[in-house]
Each structure stands twice: as structure tokens, then as C-alpha cells.
C-alpha positions as CSV (number, residue, x, y, z in Angstrom):
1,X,14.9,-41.9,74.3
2,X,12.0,-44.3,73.7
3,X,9.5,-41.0,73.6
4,X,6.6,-40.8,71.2
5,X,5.0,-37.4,71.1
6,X,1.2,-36.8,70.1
7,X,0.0,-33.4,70.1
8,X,-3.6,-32.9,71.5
9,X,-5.1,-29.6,70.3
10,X,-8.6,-27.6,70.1
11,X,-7.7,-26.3,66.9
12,X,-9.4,-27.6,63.4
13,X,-7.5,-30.7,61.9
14,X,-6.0,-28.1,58.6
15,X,-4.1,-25.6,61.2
16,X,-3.5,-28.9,63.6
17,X,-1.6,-31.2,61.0
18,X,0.6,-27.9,59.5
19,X,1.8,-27.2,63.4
20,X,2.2,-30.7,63.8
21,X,4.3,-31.0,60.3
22,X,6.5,-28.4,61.3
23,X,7.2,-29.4,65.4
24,X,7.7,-33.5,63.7
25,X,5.2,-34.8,66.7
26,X,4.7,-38.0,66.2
27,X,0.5,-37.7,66.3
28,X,-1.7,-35.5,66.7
29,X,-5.8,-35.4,67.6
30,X,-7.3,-32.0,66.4
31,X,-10.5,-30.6,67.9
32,X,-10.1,-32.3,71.1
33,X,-12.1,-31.5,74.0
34,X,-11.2,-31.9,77.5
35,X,-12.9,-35.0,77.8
36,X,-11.1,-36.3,74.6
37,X,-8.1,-35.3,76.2
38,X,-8.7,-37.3,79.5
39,X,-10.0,-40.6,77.0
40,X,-6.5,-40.4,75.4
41,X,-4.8,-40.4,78.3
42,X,-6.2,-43.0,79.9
43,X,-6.6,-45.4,76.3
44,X,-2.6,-44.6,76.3
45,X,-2.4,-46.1,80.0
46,X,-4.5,-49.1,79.7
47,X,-1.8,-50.1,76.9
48,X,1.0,-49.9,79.6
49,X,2.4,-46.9,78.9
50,X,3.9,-44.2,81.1
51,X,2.4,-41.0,79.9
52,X,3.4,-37.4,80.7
53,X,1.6,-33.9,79.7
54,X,2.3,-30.3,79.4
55,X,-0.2,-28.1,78.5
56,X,-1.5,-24.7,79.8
57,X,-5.0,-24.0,79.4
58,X,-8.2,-25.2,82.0
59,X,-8.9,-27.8,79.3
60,X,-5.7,-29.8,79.5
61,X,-6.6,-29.9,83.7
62,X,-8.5,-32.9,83.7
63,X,-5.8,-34.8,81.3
64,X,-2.4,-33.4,83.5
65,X,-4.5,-34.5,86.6
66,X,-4.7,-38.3,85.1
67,X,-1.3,-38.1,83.4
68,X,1.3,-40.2,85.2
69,X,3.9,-36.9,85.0
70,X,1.8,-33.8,84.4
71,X,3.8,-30.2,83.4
72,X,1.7,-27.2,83.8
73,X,3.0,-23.9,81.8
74,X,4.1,-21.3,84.5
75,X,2.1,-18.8,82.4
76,X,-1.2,-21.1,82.0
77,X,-4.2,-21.1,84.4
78,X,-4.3,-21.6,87.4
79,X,-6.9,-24.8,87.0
80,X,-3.6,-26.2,85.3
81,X,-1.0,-25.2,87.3
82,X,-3.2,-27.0,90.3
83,X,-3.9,-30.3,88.5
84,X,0.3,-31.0,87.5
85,X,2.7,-32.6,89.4
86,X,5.3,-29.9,88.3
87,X,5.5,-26.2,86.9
88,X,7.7,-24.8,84.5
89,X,8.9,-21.9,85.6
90,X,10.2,-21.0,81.8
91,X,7.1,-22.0,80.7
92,X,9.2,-24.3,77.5
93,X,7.0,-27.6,76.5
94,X,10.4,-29.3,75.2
95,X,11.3,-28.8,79.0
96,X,9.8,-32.2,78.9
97,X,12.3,-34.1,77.1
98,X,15.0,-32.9,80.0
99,X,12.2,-34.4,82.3
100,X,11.9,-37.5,80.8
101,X,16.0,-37.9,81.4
102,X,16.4,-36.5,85.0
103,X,13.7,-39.3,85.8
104,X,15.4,-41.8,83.7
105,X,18.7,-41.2,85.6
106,X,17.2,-41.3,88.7
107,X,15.8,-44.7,88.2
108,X,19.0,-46.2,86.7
109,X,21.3,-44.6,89.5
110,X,18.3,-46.1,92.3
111,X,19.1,-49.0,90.0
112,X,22.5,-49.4,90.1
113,X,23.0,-49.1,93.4
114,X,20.9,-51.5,94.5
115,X,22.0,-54.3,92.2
116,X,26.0,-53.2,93.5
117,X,24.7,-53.3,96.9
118,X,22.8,-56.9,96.8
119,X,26.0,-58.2,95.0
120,X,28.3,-56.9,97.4
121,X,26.7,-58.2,100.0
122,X,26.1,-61.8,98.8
123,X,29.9,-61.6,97.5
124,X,31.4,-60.1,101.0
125,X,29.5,-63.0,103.3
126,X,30.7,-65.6,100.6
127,X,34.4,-63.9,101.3
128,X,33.9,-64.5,105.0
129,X,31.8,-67.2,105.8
130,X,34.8,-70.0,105.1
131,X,36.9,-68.4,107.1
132,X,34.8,-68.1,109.7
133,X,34.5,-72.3,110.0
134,X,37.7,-72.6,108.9
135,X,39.0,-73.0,112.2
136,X,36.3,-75.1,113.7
137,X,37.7,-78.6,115.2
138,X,41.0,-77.6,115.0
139,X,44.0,-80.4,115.5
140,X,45.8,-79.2,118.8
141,X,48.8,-76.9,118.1
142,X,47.6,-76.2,114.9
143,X,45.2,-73.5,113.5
144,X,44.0,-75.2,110.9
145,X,40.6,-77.8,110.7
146,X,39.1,-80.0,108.5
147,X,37.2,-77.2,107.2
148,X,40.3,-74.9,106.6
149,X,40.4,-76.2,102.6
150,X,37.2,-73.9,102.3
151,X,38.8,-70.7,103.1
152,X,39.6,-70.2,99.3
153,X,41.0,-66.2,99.7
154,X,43.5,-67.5,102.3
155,X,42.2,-64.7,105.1
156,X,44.6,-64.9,108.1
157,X,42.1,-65.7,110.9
158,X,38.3,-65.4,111.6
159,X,39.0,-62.4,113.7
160,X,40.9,-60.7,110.7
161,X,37.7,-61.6,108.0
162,X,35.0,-60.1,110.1
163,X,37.3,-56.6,110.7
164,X,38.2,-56.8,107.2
165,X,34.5,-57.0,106.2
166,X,33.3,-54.4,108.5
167,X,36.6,-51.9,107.2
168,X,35.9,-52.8,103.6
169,X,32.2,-52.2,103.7
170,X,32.5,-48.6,105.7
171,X,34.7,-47.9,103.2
172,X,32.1,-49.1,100.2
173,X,29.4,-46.9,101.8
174,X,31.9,-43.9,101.8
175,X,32.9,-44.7,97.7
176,X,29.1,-45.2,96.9
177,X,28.6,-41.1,98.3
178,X,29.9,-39.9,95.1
179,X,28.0,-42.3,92.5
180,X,25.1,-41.1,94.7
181,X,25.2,-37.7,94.4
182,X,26.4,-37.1,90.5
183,X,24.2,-40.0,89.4
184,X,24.6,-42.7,87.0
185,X,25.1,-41.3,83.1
186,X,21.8,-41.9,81.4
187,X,22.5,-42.9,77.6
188,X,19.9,-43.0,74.6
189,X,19.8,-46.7,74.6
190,X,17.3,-49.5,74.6
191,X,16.3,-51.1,78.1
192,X,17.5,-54.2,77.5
193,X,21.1,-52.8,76.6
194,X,20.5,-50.9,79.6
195,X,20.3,-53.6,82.1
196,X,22.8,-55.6,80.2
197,X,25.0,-52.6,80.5
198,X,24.0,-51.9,84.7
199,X,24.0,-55.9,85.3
200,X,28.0,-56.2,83.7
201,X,29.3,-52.6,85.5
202,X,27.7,-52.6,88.9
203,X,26.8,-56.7,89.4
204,X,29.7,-57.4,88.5
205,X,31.7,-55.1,90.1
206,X,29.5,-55.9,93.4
207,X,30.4,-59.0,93.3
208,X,34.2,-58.5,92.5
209,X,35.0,-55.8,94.6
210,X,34.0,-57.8,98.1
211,X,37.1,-60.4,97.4
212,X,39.3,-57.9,96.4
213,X,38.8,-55.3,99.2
214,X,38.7,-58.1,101.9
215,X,41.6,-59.4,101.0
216,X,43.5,-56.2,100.7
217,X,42.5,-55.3,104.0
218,X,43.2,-58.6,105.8
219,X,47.0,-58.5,104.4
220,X,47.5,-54.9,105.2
221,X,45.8,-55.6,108.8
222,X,48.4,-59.0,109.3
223,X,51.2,-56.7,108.1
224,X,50.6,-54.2,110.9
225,X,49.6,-56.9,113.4
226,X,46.2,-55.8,113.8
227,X,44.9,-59.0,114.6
């Protein structure tokens, strides 16, 4: 998940490196004081890093205050329960880890949805612009302009691409609910094969779906002489 874990403790450096041996942190600073604490945290955030805390104790206040995500122990003081951003109830510091996800999914589902919705948008007025115009200066008797040879999807009439682009994108807002709600499936996988990943499925697909769905509509509208 990209996580490296340093444990932070009061305790001597002897009992400190045999608890951090047997959790498999990834650091650890023994004999820390609450202003040690705070200095780590904030040394950690000067490099760029997001940084998130659990801890229970008055202490680890200071440091769960500055931390960008602080956990306070349901069972710790009341000093820390005060200075987090969240409690947890079960009082469980790998709680964290499931923390670390929900957030991650949140930001790729915020993510996806707005790269689907910019590229449906740029995709659906690209569908219906030329139609629009393609009628402009038409011959007499005849529907079709100069400017007909840029209606590329073949939409029946300018009428029929505007109410085929305001069905389809009620319709998109009403298949988006679901993606929404469940959220989009976070994987263990680097950022960069992240967005690769996001920009094929939902870019892609935002950009796709527009010609597809406007199409549809407009021939199922001309077969029921709609417009």
C-alpha cells in the first residue's frame, strides 16, 4: 500500500527494538518525548509526506494534533481522544491500515468520476456540435448544407442530437449512482499504474460512451418518430 510504519515510543531503545522486531515496523525512535514526537512528525511533512498517527497516551497529543490523519485509542486519554481527527472505538492500532484504504478509495472513486465526467462531457458536445451546424445554409428542398459532411455520427436532425444528449446524459447521471455509492475497488498498486489504470477505464470510457449512447438514442427516437 505504499505505507511505511515507524514506531515512536517512551520506552528504552533494548525493550523498543525487541517490540519493534516482533510487530516488523519499519522504524522506530525509542525514548521519545512528546516534543520528539511532534519534531518527527513535522521532519516527515517537510519531506512531502502524508503522515497519520495512532497513539493513546497525553504525550502522543501534541503529535495526533499535527499529524495530517490522527487515530486516538478509544481507551486512551482524553488529551488524545481531543487532539485526533478520529477515534477508534475498538481501540486496534492496525485499524489504521483499513484507514489508509477507505481514504485511498475515496480519492480514486472522487477520481474517477471526475475524469468520466470531464470526458463525457467534451465527448457528448463533440457528438452534437456538427449536427447542430449541419443544417446551416441549407440548399432549398434539401436538409442538407455545406456543413452537413461534419456531422460524422449521421444524427437525424439538430432537434434529435440535442434530445438525444439531454436523454443520454440523465441517463449517465442515473448509471454513475451506483459507481458512487459502492466506490471504485482500491488495489495494492503503484500510483502511476493507478492513473494509467483510472485514465484507460473511466477516460476512456467517458469519452466512448457519449457517441455510443447518442447515437442509440437518436435511432431509437427516429424509429418512434419522436422528432
Amino acid at each position: 500500500m505504499g505505507i511505511r510504519t515507524v514506531m515512536i515510543t517512551g520506552d528504552n531503545p533494548l525493550t523498543a527494538a525487541a517490540i519493534a522486531a516482533e510487530a516488523g515496523v519499519d522504524d522506530f525512535l525509542a525514548q521519545a518525548t512528546p516534543e520528539m514526537k511532534l519534531r518527527r512528525i513535522r521532519d516527515e511533512q517537510a519531506q512531502g509526506r502524508l503522515v497519520a498517527m495512532t497513539g493513546d497516551g497525553t504525550n502522543d497529543a501534541p503529535a495526533l494534533a499535527q499529524a495530517d490523519v490522527g487515530v486516538a485509542m478509544n481507551t486512551g486519554t482524553q488529551a488524545a481522544r481531543e487532539a485526533g481527527n478520529m477515534v477508534d472505538l475498538d481501540s486496534n492500532p492496525t485499524k489504521l491500515i483499513e484507514i489508509v484504504g477507505i481514504g485511498k478509495q475515496l480519492l480514486m472513486t472522487r477520481g474517477a468520476l471526475t475524469t468520466f465526467s470531464i470526458a463525457n462531457d467534451v465527448a457528448k458536445y463533440f457528438a452534437i456540435i456538427p449536427a447542430m451546424f449541419a443544417g446551416l445554409y441549407a440548399v432549398s428542398g434539401s436538409n442538407a448544407g455545406p456543413l452537413a459532411a461534419l456531422n460524422l455520427m449521421g444524427l437525424h436532425s439538430p432537434h434529435s442530437a440535442i434530445l438525444s444528449a439531454v436523454v443520454f446524459n440523465a441517463l449517465i447521471i442515473i448509471a454513475l449512482v451506483p459507481l458512487a455509492l459502492r466506490g471504485v475497488a482500491y488495489r495494492a498498486l503503484p500510483a502511476a499504474g493507478l492513473l494509467r489504470r483510472n485514465l484507460f477505464v473511466y477516460g476512456l470510457g467517458g469519452l466512448v460512451a457519449p457517441f455510443a449512447g447518442i447515437k442509440l438514442i437518436d435511432l431509437a427516437l427516429t424509429a418512434l418518430h419522436l422528432v
